[in-house]
C-alpha positions as CSV (number, residue, x, y, z in Angstrom):
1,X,113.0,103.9,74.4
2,X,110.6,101.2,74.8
3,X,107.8,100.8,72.1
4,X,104.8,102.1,73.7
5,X,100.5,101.2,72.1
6,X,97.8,102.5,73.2
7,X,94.7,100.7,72.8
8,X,91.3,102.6,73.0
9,X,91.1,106.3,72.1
10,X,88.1,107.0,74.8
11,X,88.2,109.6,77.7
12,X,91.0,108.1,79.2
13,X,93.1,107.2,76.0
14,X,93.5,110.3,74.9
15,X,93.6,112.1,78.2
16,X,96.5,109.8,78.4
17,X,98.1,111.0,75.4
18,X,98.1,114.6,76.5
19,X,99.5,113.6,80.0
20,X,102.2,111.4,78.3
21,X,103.1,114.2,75.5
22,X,102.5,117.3,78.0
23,X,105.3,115.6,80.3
24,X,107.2,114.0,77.4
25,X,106.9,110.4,78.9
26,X,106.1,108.9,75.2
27,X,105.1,108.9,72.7
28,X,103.2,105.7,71.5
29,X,104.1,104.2,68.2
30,X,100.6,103.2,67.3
31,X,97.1,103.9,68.8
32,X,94.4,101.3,68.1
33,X,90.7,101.8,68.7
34,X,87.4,101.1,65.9
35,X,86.2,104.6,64.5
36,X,87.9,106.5,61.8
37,X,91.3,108.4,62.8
38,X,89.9,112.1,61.4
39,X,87.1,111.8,63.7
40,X,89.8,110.8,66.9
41,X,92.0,113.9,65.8
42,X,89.4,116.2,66.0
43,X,88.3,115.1,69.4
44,X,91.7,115.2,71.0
45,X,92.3,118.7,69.5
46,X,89.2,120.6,70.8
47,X,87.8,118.5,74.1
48,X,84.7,119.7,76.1
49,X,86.5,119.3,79.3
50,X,90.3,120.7,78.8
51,X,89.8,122.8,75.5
52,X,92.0,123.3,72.6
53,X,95.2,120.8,72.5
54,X,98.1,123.7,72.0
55,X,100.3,121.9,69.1
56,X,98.5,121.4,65.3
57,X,96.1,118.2,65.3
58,X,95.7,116.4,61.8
59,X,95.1,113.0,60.6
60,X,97.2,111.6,57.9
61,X,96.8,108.9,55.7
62,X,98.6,106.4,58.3
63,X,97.3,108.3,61.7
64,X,97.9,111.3,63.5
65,X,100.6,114.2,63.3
66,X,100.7,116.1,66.8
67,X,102.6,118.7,67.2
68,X,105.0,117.0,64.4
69,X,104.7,113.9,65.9
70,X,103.6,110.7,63.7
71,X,101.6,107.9,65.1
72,X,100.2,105.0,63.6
73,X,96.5,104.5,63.4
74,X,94.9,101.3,63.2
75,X,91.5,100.1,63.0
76,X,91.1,97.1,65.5
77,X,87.1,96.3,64.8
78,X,87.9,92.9,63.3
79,X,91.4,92.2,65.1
80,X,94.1,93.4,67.3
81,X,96.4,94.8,65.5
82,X,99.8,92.2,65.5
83,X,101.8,93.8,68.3
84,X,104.5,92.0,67.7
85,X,105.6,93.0,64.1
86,X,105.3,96.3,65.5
87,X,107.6,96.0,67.7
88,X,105.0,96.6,70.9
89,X,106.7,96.4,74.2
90,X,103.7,97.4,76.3
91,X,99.8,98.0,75.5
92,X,98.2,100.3,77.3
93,X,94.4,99.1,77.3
94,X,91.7,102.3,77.7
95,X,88.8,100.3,76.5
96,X,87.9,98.9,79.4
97,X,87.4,95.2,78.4
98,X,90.5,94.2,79.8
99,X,89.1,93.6,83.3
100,X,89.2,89.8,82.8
101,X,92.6,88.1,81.7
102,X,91.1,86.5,78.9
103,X,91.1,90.4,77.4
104,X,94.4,91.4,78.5
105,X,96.0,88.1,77.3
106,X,94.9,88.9,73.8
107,X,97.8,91.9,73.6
108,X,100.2,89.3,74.6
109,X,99.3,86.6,72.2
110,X,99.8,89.3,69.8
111,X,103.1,89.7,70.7
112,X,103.1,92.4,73.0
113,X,105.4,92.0,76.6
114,X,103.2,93.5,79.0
115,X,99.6,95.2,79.2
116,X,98.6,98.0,81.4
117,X,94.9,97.9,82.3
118,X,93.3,101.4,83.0
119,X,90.9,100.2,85.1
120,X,90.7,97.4,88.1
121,X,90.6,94.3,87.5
122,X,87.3,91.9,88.2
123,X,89.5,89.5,90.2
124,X,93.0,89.5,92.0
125,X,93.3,86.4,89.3
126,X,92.5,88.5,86.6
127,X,96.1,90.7,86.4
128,X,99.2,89.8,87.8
129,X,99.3,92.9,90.3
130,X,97.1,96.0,90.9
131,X,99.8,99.0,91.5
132,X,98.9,102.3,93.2
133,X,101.1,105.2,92.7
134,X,102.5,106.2,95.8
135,X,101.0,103.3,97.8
136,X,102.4,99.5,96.7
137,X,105.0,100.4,93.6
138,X,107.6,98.7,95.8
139,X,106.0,95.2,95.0
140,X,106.4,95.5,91.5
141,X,108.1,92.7,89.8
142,X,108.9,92.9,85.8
143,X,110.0,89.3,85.5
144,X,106.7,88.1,87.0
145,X,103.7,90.7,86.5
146,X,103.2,91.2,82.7
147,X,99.2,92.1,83.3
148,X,99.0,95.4,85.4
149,X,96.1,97.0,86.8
150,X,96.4,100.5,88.1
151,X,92.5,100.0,89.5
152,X,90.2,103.0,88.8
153,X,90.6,106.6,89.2
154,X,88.6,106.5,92.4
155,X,90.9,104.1,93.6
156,X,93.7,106.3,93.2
157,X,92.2,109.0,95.0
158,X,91.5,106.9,98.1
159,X,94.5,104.7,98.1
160,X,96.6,107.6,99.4
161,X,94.6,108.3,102.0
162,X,93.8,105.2,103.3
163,X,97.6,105.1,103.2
164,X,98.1,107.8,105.2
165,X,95.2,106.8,107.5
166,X,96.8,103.3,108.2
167,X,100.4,104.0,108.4
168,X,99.9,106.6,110.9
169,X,96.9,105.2,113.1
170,X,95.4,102.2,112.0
171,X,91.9,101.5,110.5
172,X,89.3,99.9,112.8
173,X,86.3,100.5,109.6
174,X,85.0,102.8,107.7
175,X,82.7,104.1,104.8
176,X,83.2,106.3,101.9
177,X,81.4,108.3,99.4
178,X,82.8,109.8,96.3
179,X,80.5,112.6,94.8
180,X,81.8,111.6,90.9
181,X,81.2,113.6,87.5
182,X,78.9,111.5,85.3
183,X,80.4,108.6,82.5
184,X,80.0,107.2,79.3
185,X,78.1,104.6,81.2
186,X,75.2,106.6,82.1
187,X,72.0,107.4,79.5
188,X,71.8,111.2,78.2
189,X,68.1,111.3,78.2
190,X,66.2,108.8,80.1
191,X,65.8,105.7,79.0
192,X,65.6,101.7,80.0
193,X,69.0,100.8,81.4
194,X,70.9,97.3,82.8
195,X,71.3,99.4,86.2
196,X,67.9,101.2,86.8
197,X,69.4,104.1,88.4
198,X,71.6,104.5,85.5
199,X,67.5,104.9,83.3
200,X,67.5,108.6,84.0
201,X,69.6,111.5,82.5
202,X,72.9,111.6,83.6
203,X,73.4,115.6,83.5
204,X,70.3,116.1,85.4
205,X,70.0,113.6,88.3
206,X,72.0,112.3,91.2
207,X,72.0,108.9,90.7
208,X,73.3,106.6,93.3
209,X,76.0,103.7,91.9
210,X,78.1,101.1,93.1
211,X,81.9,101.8,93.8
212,X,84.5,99.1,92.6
213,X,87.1,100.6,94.4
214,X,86.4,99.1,98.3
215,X,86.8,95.9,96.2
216,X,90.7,96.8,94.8
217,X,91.6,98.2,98.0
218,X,90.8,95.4,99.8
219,X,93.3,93.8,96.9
220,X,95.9,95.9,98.0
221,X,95.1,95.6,102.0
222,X,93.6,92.7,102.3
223,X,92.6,93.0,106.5
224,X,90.8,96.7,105.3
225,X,87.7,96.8,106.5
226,X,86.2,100.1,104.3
227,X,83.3,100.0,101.3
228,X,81.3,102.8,99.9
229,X,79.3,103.9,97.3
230,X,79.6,106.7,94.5
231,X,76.7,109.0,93.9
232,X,76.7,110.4,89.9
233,X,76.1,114.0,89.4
234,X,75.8,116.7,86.7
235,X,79.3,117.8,86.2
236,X,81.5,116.9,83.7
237,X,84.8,116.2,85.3
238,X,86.1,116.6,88.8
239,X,84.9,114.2,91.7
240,X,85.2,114.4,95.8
241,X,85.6,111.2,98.0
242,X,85.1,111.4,101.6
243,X,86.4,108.7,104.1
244,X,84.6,108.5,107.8
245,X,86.9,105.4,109.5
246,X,87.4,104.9,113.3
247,X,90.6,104.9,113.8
248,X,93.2,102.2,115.8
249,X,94.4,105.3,118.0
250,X,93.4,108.3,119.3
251,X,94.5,111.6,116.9
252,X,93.5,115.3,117.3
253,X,92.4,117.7,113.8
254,X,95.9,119.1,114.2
255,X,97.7,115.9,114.5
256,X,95.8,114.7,111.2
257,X,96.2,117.3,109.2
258,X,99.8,117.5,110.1
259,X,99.9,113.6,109.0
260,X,98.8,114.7,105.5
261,X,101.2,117.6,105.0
262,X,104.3,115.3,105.9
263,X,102.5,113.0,103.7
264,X,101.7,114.8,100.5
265,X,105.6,116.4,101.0
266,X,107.4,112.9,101.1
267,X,109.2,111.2,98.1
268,X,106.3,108.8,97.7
269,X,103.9,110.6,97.3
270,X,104.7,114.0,95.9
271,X,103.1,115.2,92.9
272,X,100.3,112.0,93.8
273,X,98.7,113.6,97.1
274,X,97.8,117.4,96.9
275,X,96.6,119.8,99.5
276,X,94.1,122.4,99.5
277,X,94.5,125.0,102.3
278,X,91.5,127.0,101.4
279,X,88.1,126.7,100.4
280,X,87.3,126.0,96.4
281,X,84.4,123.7,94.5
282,X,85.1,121.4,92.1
283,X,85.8,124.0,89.4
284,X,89.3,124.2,91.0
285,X,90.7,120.8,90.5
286,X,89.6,119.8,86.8
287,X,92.9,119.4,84.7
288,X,94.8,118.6,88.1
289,X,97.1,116.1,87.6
290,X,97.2,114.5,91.1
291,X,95.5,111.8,92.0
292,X,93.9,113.6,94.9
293,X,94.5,116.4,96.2
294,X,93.2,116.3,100.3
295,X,91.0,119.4,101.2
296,X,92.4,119.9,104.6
297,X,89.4,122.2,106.0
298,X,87.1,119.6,105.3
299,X,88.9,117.5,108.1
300,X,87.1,116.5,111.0
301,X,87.6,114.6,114.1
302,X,84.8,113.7,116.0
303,X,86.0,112.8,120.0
304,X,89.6,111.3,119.5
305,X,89.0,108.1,116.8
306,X,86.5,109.3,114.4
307,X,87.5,110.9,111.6
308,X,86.2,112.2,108.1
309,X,88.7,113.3,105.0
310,X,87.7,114.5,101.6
311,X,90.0,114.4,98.7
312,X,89.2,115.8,95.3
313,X,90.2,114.1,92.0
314,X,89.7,115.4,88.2
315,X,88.5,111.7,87.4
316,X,90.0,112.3,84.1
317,X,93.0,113.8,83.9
318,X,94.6,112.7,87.6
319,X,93.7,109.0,86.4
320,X,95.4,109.4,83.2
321,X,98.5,111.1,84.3
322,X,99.0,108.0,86.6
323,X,98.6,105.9,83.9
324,X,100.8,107.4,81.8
325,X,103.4,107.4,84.2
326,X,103.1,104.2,85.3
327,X,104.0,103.1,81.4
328,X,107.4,103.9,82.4
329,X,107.4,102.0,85.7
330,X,106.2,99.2,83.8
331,X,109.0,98.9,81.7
332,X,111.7,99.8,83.4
């Protein structure tokens, strides 16, 4: 098996981790980030949002032992470590500086082969292809793309749908909303921040944001005319986005929702695209692994082109299953 790093222990690197382990994709042969390694253990053990990791958690003297498994820890606040004497084949980069080449480069001039960002890229120049699982793996191409974006986790809960939307009918335009758990980026209390909506507590406001993911679409399909925005509110995981496009053609609810049941049922995007058939909150999707799961009574069709669908998305753990799985794409 290829030699797998993983580069920022955050949210999403050790959310990662549990996806990668949990479906025994990999294990990594180091993990890199620049706090101490007891302090890492302890938070992938016992996590607010999933609970208690089931395998004994430990740091050693060199890393962690999970579950029996040894993995190199190393402390990257001066320098990356030297991916190359460890024999690195890809990095998987959670810290989220990786946007612009200039960060992603720096795991290949350290010897490793490829970099996966988790997270979209600033620019189409900035990686050498944004992939969405279950929507564009087909243009992959491992002699030419060595910087990967897999965009964000709102991204991947919209890319299928757009998918489905466009295959089937065409899009004319559209706007969408994604009702998202609050981030690391937002303030606890309030306080003076570089986004003034982001100045008041996070768990106890909606706060209105900006959305990068109408920007990597528009990456993926360039002639899509769709943007949106993301509102922040108090919940710790588990997010809901909500397309309204006209459509190309005329469709009826029935004919729509039967267009996301052959959808979510087909090769491509099984196990990516989920369905909900009743009604549930957001309590219901958090530790889902798919990357959205469309609520079908939510569907609407207003006369014979408008319609609206919502997807939900655990923002966490549906991102970081994709991205795990995607380290094996990569390499292959």
């Amino acid at each position: 098996m290829s030699n797998i790093a993983i580069h920022g222990f955050g949210r999403i690197g050790r959310s990662a981790l549990k996806a990668a382990l949990k479906n025994d994709l990999f294990t990594p042969v180091a993990i890199s980030d620049i706090r101490d390694a007891p302090t890492f253990a302890a938070l992938f053990e016992a996590d607010s949002n999933y609970g208690r990791w089931h395998e004994p958690v430990e740091a050693s003297e060199n890393g962690f032992v999970i579950g029996g498994r040894e993995i190199a820890y190393y402390n990257a606040s001066e320098a990356i470590p030297d991916w190359g004497a460890l024999g690195v084949d890809l990095v998987v980069d959670c810290t989220g500086r990786a946007t612009v080449r200039s960060g992603a480069q720096a795991h290949i001039d350290r010897g490793a082969k490829k970099v996966l960002v988790s997270a979209a890229s600033r620019t189409k120049e900035d990686c050498d292809a944004m992939l969405l699982p279950g929507v564009n793996l087909e243009t992959y191409d491992t002699a030419k793309h060595h910087i990967i974006s897999i965009a964000s986790c709102t991204t991947n809960a919209l890319g299928p749908v757009v998918k489905v939307l466009r295959d089937n009918y065409g899009i004319e335009s559209g706007f969408f909303s994604t009702v998202h758990a609050y981030t690391n980026t937002q303030s606890l209390t309030d306080q003076p921040m570089k986004d003034r909506r982001d100045s008041w507590a996070a768990a106890e406001n909606i706060i209105p944001s900006s959305s990068g993911a109408a920007k990597a679409l528009i990456f993926i399909w360039e002639d899509l005319k769709l943007t949106g925005k993301a509102y922040r509110v108090p919940v710790r995981t588990g997010s809901i986005a909500e397309i309204n496009a006209v459509l190309n053609r005329p469709v009826t609810r029935d004919e729509l929702i039967a267009a996301f049941e052959a959808a979510a049922s087909s090769e491509s995007l099984r196990g990516i695209m989920g369905l909900l058939h009743e009604e549930y909150a957001s309590a219901r999707i958090v530790g889902e692994s798919h990357s959205c799961i469309v609520d079908l009574p939510l569907i609407n069709v207003m006369g014979d082109r408008l319609v609206s669908v919502a997807a939900w998305y655990d923002n966490e753990m549906g991102y970081a299953t994709r991205l795990a799985e995607m380290a094996g794409v990569v390499l292959q």
